[in-house]
C-alpha positions in Angstrom: 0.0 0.0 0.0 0.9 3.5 -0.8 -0.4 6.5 0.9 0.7 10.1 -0.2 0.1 13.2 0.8 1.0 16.6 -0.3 0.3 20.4 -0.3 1.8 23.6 -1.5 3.2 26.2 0.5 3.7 29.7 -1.1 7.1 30.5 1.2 11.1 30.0 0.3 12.4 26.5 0.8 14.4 27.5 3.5 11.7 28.8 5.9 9.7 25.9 5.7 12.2 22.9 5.7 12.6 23.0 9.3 9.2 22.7 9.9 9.6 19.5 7.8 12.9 18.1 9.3 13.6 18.9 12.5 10.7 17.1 15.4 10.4 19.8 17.7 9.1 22.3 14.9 7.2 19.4 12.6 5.3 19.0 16.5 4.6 22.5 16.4 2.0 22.3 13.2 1.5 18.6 13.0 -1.5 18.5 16.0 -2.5 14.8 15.7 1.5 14.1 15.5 2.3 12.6 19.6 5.9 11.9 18.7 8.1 12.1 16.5 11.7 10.8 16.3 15.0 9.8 14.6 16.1 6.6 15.9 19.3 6.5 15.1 22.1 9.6 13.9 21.6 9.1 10.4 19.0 12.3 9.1 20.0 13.7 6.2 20.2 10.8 3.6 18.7 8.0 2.3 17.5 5.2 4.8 17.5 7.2 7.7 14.7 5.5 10.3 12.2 7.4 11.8 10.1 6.4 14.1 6.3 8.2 15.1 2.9 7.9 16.6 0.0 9.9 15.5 -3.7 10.6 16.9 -6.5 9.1 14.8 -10.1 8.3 16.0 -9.7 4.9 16.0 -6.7 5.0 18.4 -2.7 5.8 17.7 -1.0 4.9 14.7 2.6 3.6 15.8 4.9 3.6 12.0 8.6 3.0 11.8 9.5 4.6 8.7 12.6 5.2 6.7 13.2 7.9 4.1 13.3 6.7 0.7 14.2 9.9 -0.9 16.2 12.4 0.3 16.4 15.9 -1.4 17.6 18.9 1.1 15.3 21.9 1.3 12.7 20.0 -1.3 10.9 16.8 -0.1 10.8 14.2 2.5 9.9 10.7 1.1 8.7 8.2 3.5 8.4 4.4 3.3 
């Protein structure tokens, strides 16, 4: 399965990328976000593992992800 989401944000690459990168700030905007973590040094490449747990209705979502895709200032890619 395959679940993407995206939106466009009128602002310079370099204001916003912290809000996508770093957990503090993506906890900031990301309400139904409970945690959010890098679990282990690697961040800024290709298979870096993340780990997080999100809010839903239904319960929390628990999702160990690693990045698949790894542009800096541009996108994010999870797997």
């Amino acid at each position: 399965m395959e679940v993407t989401k995206s939106i466009d944000i009128t602002a310079q690459p370099e204001n916003i990328w912290p809000f996508m990168y770093e957990p503090m700030k993506i906890l900031e905007w990301y309400i139904p976000l409970q945690k959010f973590k890098y679990t282990s040094n690697q961040r800024n490449k290709v298979g870096a593992p993340i780990y997080f747990e999100e809010k839903t209705t239904g319960g929390t979502i628990k999702l160990n992800c690693v990045v698949t895709e790894y542009k800096e200032q541009n996108s994010l890619p999870l797997k």
